[in-house]
C-alpha positions as CSV (number, residue, x, y, z in Angstrom):
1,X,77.7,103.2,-74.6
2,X,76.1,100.5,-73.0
3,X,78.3,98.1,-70.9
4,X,78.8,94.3,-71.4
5,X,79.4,91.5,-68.5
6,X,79.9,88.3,-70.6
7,X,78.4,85.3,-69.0
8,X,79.6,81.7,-69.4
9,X,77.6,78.6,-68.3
10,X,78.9,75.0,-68.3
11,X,75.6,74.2,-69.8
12,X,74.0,75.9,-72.7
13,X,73.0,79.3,-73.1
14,X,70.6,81.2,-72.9
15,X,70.1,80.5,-69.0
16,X,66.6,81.6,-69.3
17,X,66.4,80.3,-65.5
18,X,69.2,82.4,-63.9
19,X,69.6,85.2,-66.1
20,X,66.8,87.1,-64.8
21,X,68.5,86.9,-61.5
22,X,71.6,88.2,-62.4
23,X,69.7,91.0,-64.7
24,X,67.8,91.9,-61.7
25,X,70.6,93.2,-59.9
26,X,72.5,94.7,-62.6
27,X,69.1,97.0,-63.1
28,X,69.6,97.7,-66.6
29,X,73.3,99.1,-66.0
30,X,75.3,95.9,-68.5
31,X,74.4,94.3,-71.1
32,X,74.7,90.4,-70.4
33,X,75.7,88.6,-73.1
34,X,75.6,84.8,-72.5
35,X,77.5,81.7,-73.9
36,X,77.3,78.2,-72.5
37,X,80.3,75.9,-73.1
38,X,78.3,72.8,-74.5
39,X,76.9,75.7,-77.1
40,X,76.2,73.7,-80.5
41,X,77.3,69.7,-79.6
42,X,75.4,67.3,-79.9
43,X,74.3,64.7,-77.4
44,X,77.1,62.4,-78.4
45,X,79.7,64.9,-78.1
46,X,78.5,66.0,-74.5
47,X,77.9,62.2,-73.7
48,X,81.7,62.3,-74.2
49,X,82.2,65.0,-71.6
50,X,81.0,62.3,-68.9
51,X,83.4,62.0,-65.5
52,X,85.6,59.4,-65.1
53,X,86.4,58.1,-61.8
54,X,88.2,60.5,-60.2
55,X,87.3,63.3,-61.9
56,X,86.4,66.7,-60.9
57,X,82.2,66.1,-61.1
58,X,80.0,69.4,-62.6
59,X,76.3,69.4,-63.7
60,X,74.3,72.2,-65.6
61,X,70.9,72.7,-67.6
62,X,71.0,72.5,-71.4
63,X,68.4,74.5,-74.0
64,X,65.5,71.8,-73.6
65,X,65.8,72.2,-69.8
66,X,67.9,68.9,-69.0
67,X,70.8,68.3,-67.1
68,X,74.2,67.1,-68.4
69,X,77.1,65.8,-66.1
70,X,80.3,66.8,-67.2
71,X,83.9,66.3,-66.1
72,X,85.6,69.7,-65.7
73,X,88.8,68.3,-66.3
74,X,87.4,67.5,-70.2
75,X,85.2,70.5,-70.2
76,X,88.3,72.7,-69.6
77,X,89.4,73.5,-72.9
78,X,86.0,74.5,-74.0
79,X,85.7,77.0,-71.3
80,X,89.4,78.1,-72.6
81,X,87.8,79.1,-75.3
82,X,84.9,80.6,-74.5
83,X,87.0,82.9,-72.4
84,X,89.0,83.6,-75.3
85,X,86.2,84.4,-77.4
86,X,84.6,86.9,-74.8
87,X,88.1,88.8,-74.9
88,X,88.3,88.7,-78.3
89,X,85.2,90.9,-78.9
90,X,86.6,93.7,-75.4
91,X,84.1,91.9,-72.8
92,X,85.8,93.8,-69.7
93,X,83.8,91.8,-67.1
94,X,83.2,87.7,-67.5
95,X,80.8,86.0,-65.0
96,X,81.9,81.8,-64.5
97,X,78.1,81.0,-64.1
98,X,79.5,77.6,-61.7
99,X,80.3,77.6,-58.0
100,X,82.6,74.8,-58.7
101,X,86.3,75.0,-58.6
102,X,88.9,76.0,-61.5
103,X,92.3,76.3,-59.9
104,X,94.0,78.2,-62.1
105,X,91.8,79.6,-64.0
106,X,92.8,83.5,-65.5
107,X,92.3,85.7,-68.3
108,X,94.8,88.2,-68.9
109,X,92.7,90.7,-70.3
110,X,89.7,90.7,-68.7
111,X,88.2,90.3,-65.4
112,X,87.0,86.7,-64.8
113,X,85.1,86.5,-61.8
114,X,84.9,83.0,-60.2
115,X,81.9,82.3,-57.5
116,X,84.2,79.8,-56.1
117,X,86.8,82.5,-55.0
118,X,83.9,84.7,-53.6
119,X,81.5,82.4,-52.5
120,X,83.3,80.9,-49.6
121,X,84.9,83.2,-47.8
122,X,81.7,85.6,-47.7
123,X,79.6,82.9,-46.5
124,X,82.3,81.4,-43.7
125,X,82.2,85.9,-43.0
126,X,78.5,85.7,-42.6
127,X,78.7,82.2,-40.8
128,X,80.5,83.5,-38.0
129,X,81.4,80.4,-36.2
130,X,77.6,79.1,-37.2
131,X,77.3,75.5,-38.6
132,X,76.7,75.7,-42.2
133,X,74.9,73.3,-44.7
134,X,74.9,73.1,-47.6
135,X,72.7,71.9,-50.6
136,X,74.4,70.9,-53.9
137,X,72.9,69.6,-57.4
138,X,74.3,65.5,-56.9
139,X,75.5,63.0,-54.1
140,X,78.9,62.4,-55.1
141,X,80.0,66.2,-55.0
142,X,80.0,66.0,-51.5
143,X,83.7,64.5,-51.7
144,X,84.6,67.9,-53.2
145,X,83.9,70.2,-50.1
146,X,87.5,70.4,-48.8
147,X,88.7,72.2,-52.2
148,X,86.3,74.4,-51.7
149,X,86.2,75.0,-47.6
150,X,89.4,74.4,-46.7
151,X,89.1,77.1,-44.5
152,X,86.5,76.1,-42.8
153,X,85.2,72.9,-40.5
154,X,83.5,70.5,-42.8
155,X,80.0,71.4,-43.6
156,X,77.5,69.2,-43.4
157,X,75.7,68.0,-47.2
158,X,72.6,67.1,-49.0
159,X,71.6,66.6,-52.2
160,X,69.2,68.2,-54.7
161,X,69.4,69.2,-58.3
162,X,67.8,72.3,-60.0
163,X,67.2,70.9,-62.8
164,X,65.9,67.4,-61.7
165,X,64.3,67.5,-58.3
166,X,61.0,68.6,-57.2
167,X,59.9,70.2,-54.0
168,X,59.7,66.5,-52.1
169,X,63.2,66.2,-52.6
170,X,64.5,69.7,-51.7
171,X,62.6,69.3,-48.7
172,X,64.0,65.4,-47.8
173,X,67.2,66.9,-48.2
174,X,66.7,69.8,-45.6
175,X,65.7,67.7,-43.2
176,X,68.8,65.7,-43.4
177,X,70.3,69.1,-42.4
178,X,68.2,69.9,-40.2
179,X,69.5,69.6,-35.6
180,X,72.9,69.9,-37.6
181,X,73.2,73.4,-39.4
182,X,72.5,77.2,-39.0
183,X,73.0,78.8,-42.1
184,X,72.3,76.5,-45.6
185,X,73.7,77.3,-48.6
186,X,72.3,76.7,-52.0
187,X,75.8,75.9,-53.6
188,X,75.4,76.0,-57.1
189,X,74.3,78.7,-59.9
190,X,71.6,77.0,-60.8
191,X,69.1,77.4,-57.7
192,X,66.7,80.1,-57.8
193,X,63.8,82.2,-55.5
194,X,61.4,78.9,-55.5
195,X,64.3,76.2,-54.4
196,X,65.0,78.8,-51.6
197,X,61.6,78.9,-50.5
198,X,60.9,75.2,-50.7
199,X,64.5,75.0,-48.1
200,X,63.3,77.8,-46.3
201,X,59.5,76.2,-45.6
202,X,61.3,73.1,-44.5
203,X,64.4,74.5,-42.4
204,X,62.2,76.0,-39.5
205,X,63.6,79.3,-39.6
206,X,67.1,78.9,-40.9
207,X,68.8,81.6,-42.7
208,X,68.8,80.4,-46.7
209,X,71.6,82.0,-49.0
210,X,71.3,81.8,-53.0
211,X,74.1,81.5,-54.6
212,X,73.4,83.4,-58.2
213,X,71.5,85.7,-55.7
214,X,74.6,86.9,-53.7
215,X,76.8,86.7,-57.0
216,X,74.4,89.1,-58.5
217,X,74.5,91.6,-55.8
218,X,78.1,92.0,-56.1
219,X,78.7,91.5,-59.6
220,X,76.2,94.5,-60.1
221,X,79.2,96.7,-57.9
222,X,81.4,96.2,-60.5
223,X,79.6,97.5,-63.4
């Protein structure tokens, strides 16, 4: 019998631009079954989801390859449920496909694994007293590094979105970085093989980590 790892985008599935990553690594070994939690509403309903001031900020890619900005703290219940629906069908293994963070967050059936509870500490392991950068989809998500690094002296940020930036950008933002950092990551799910190359012309040398990349790696261990 084929395995399952149930996958769960803030956006809408299918992730046709990350699930090849992640499928890469697992090598054939789960099936990965994907659900997005803006699945089926309509613009006005996800116009709804907007942040507040205040608010915890979160972006992702919908079907017709645009971006929606959502508030997690409104986009909660939602993933509730999609969590609940994954258990409901014996999903043993459910993928969070966001590096942002969910305090709180559980299943108690299956095994929800969170980038934002693996993420950090393996890159401030691989940092090793290096300076890290890091790139993330929008401006104002800078003011949510210290729930996220806490652990860790501030890193230095830049802005540039998967879904809506081009290579001029990704580039303008490494070179913000660049005299200031060592290692860059790309913090958010939604980056993939040519984003780290554009960072990785620019940087002059500096190590580039993927963030759906490393999740894939290890998510394939647990399989």
């Amino acid at each position: 019998m084929t395995k399952q790892l149930g996958m769960i985008t803030i956006g809408q599935a299918p992730r046709t631009d990350v699930a090849p990553v992640i499928e890469k690594y697992l090598e054939g070994r789960a099936e990965l079954l994907q659900v997005g939690v803006l699945d089926e509403l309509s613009a006005t309903q996800i116009a709804a989801l907007a942040p507040e001031p205040g608010e915890y900020v979160l972006t992702s890619r919908l079907q017709d390859g645009s971006a929606a900005i959502v508030s997690r703290e409104k986009i909660r219940p939602l993933l509730n449920q999609k969590i609940r629906e994954f258990e409901a069908i014996g999903v043993p293994n459910i993928l969070l496909l966001c590096t942002g963070s969910f305090p709180g967050l559980r299943s108690a059936k299956v095994h929800l694994i969170e980038p934002d509870r693996i993420i950090p500490p393996a890159v401030q392991a691989m940092a090793d007293g290096r300076r890290l950068g890091l790139i993330g989809p929008l401006p104002e998500q800078a003011g949510q590094l210290d729930l996220k690094f806490s652990s860790l002296v501030q890193p230095a940020f830049a802005a540039a979105s998967p879904y809506t930036s081009g290579e001029s950008e990704f580039r303008q933002a490494t070179e913000s970085l660049k005299g200031r950092v060592e290692l860059i990551l790309l913090d958010c799910m939604g980056y993939d093989e040519r984003h780290r190359q554009w960072v990785a012309n620019a940087s002059a040398g500096i190590p580039v980590i993927l963030s759906n990349a490393l999740m894939g790696k290890l998510v394939a261990e647990m399989v």
